[in-house]
Phi, psi and omega in degrees: 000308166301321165296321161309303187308311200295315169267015115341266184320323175307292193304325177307306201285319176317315201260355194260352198283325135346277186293310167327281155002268169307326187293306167325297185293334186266345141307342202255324169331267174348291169307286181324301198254278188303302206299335259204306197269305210298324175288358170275317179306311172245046200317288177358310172294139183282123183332300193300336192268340203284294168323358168304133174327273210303321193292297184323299146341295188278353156296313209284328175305301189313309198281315165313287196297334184293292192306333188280323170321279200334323225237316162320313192283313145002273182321301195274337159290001156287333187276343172266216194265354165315308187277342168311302196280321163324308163320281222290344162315298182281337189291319181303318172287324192284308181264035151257004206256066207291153195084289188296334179277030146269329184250003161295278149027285187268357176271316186301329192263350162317295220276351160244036168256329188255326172273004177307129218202337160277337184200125158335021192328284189281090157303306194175151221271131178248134168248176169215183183247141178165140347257040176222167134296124204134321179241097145313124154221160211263097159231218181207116182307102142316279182223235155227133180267155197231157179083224228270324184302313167289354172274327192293301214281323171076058160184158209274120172282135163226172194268104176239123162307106156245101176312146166264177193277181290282342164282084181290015172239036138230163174186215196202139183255136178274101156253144198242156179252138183317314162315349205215355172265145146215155189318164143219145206272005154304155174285152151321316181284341178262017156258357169281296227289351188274304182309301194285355164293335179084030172119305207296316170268109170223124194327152149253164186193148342298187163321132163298120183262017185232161213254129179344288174300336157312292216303277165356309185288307203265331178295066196314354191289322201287331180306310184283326160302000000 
């Protein structure tokens, strides 16, 4: 009976955390944001009318969506060139800053290596021998290397990216002579899940050509489960 009551109450608390939630964000809105702003916004109004229950409400809502305008319209004025400068202005104070500018630096450049979304940084998931023969590791075909690498080394070399394990965003870099990577017919997004799974996840290949129930029917493993 107490184990029923207690998970009663679980279901209960769940389901109320939701609504709790919004009741918190919109008092905390409110209280921070509407009550502040609406009376800066909406000085102009007479006090007796501003202090009415319903006005007062619908000031304080009007003054959240006017600040939510306001901070949107920001966002897109970053993108022209006031805001190019404003950004490149703060990015100059920031890596002039000794310490935060290594790791600001280094977030910045995780965070547009992994969101570039126009262009392909990880052409494709690759295999190699590292760091011995014999030992596989699992990576991703950058670019081709260029300059000086390919004059030193006298073969044509490419940039292959190897994530470490569950954290893919270090790792280490490889150039390989073209000849010693092999392709692999996985996608990218299923060679990160196989690295950060550490293995555990792994693409099938090739595609199954027999329809779920064959599969099921012919499969003894599936059988003995």
């Amino acid at each position: 009976m107490l184990k029923s009551l207690r998970n009663a109450f679980i279901a209960g608390v769940v389901l109320l955390l939701p609504l709790a939630a919004t009741v918190f964000v919109v008092n905390f809105l409110l209280a921070k944001v509407g009550t502040p702003m609406s009376k800066f916004l909406f000085f102009y109004i007479d006090p007796q009318i501003r202090e009415l229950p319903v006005i007062s409400l619908l000031l304080e809502f009007g003054a959240i969506i006017l600040v939510v305008l306001f901070i949107t319209g920001l966002g897109f004025l970053s993108n022209w060139v006031f805001g190019r400068m404003v950004v490149n202005l703060s990015e100059r104070i920031i890596t002039a800053v000794p310490f935060v500018n290594a790791v600001y630096t280094t977030v910045k450049q995780i965070v547009e290596t992994f969101s570039k979304q126009q262009k392909a940084v990880f052409q494709q998931v690759v295999l190699t021998e590292y760091p011995r023969k014999g030992v596989y590791v699992l990576g991703f075909l950058t670019s081709e290397a260029r300059g000086e690498v390919q004059e030193r080394t006298g073969a044509e070399v490419v940039n292959i990216f190897v994530p470490t394990t569950p954290n893919p965003t270090s790792g280490f870099l490889l150039m390989v002579p073209k000849d010693e990577i092999i392709p692999m017919d996985m996608s990218v997004g299923d060679g990160m899940k196989l690295i950060v799974s550490g293995g555990a996840v792994s693409p099938v290949w090739p595609i199954p050509a027999q329809k779920p129930e064959q599969v099921e029917i012919n499969n003894p493993v599936a059988l003995d489960a």
